[in-house]
C-alpha positions as CSV (number, residue, x, y, z in Angstrom):
1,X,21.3,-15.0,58.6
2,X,22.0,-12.7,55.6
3,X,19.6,-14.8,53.6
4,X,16.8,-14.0,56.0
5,X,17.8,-10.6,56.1
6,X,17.3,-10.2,52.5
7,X,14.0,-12.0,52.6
8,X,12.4,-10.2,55.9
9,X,14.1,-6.7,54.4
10,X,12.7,-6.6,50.3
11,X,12.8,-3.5,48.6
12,X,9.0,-3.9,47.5
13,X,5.3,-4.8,48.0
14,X,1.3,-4.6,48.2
15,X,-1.7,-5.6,50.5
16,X,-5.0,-4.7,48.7
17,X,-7.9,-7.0,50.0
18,X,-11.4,-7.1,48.7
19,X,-13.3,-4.6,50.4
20,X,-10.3,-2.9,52.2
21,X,-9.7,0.9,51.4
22,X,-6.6,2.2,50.9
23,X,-5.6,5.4,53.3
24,X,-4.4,8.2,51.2
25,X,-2.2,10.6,52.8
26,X,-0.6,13.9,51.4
27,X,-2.9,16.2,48.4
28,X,-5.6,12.5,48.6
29,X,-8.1,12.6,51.0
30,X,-7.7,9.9,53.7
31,X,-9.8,7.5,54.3
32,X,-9.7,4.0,56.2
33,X,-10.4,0.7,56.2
34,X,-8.8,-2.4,57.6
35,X,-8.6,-6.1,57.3
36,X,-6.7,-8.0,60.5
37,X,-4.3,-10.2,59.4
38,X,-1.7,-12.4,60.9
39,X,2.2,-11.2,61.6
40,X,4.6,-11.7,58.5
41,X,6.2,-15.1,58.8
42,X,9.5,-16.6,57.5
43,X,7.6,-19.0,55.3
44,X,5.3,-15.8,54.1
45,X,8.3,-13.7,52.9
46,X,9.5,-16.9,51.0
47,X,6.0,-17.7,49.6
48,X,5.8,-13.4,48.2
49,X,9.3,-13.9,47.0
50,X,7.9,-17.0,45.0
51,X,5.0,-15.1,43.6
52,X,7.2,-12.3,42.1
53,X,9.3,-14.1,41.1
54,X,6.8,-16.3,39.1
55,X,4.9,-12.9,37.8
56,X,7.9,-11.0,36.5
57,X,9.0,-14.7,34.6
58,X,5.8,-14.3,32.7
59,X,6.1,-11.0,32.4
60,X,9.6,-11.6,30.5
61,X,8.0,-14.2,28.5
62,X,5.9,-11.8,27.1
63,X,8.5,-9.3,26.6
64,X,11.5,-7.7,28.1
65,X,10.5,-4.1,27.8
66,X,7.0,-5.1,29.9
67,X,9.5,-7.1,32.6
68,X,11.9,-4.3,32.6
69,X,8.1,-1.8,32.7
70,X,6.5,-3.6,36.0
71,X,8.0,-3.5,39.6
72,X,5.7,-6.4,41.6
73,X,5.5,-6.5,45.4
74,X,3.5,-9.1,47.2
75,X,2.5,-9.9,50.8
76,X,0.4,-12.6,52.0
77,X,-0.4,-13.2,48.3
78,X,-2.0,-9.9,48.0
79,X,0.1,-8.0,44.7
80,X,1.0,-4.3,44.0
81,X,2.1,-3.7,40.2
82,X,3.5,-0.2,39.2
83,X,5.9,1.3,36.8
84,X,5.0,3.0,33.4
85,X,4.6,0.4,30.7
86,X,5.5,1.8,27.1
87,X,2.3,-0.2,25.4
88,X,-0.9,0.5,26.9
89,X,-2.6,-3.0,26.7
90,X,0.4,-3.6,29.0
91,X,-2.1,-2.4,31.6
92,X,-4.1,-5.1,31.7
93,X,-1.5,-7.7,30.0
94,X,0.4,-7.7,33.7
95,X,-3.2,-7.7,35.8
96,X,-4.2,-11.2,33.7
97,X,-0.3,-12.9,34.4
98,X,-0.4,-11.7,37.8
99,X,-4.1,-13.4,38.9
100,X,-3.0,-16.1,37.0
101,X,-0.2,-17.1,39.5
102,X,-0.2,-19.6,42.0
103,X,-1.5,-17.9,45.2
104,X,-2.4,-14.8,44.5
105,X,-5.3,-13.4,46.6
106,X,-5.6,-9.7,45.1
107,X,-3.8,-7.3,42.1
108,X,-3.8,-3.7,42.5
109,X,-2.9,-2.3,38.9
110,X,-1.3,0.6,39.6
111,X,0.6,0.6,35.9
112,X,0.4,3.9,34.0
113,X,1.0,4.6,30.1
114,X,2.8,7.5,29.0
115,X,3.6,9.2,31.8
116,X,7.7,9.0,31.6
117,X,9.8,8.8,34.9
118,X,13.4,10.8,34.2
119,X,16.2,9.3,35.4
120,X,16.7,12.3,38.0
121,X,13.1,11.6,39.5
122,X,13.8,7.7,39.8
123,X,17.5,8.6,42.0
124,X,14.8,10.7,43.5
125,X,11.9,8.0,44.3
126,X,14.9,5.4,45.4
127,X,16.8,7.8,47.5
128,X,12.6,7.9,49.2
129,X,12.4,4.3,49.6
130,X,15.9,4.3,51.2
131,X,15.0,6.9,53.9
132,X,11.2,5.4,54.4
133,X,12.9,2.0,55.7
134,X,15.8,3.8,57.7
135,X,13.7,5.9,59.1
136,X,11.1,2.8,60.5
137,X,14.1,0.7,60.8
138,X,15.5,3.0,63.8
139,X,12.3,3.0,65.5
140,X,11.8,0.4,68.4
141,X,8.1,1.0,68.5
142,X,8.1,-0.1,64.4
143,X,8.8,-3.8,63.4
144,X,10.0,-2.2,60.1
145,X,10.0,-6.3,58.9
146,X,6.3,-6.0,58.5
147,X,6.7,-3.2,56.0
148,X,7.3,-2.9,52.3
149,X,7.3,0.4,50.6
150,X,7.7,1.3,46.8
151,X,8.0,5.1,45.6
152,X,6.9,6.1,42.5
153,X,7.1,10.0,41.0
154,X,7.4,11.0,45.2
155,X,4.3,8.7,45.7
156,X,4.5,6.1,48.8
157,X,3.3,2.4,48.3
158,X,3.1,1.3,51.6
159,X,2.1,-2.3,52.4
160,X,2.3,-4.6,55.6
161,X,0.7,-5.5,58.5
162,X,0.8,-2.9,61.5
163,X,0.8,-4.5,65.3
164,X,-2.0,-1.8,66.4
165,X,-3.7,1.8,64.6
166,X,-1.2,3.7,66.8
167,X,1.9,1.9,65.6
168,X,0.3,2.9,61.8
169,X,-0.2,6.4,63.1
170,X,3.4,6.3,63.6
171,X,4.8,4.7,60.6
172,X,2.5,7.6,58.6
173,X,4.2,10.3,60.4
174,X,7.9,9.3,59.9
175,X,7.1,8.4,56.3
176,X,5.1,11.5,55.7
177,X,7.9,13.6,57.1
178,X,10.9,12.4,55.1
179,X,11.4,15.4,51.9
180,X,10.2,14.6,48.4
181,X,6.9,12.3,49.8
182,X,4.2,14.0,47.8
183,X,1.7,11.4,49.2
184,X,1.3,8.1,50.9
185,X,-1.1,5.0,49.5
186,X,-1.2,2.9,52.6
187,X,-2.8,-0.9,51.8
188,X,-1.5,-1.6,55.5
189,X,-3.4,-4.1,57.1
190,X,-4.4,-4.5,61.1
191,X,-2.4,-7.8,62.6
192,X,-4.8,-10.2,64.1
193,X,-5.1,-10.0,68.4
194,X,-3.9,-13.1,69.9
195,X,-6.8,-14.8,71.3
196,X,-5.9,-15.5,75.0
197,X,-6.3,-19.2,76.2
């Protein structure tokens, strides 16, 4: 059970699909568009856990500064890169391992080059994160599972698949609430409507 807890509970990821707009919440202008997509399996969490495991691998075989540089998230195949690499053909070095892993569907690059994160700021990003899940986690109307968030200088990465617009409205509100959040990038996805027999 604590195995699938730790699968169905990550501490990253990223949903960007082709033609899908990311919503931009905070001092970014928001603006929408969504993709339906079926609710977060088991066998999905496994298959993301796969995938970034596989990209930060080749990552370290190119070196251990760039694996140490790049935090990857990835559901349903669709993969969120960030961190501050210290070369800048970094950049694009991690977008070319990434697309070239088994079942990727879509990289968002969001690397950055010289823009340094103190130590202070990254207790301050995690300490985020932390209260982001809590905070979804202790809301019956939230299934917090479908949800992966990464924080970067007080910026939000949310990703997952949301059960309806309203349950997204939600998850916005709590996560645009909690102190420090400077602004939220949502890549959330619509989950598909069961079609009724």
């Amino acid at each position: 059970m604590r195995f699938l807890l730790r699968i169905l509970l990550p501490a990253s990821i990223s949903i960007v699909i082709t033609g899908c707009v990311p919503i931009i919440i905070g001092t970014g202008v928001t603006t929408g568009g969504y993709i339906a997509v079926r609710d977060k399996r088991v066998g999905d969490s496994i298959k993301d856990t796969k995938i970034e495991a596989e990209i930060k691998k080749r990552l370290y075989g190119i070196s251990a500064q760039l694996h140490s540089d790049v935090s990857v998230i990835s559901d349903h195949g669709n993969v969120l890169l960030t961190g501050n690499v210290h070369n800048p053909d970094w950049v694009n070095i991690a977008e070319k391992e990434a697309w070239a892993t088994d079942g990727v569907v879509v990289v968002d690059n969001c690397l950055v080059f010289g823009e340094e994160i103190s130590a202070s700021q990254a207790m301050k990003d995690g300490l985020i994160t932390s209260s982001c899940r809590t905070s979804l986690l202790c809301d019956s109307n939230i299934k917090s599972v479908n949800y992966k968030i990464k924080t970067m200088n007080g910026v939000v990465h949310l990703l997952g698949i949301a059960r309806s617009k309203d349950e997204l409205k939600l998850v916005l509100s709590k996560i645009q609430s909690i102190s420090g959040v400077q602004k939220i990038i949502s890549y959330v996805n619509l989950q598909q409507k069961k079609r009724s027999q």
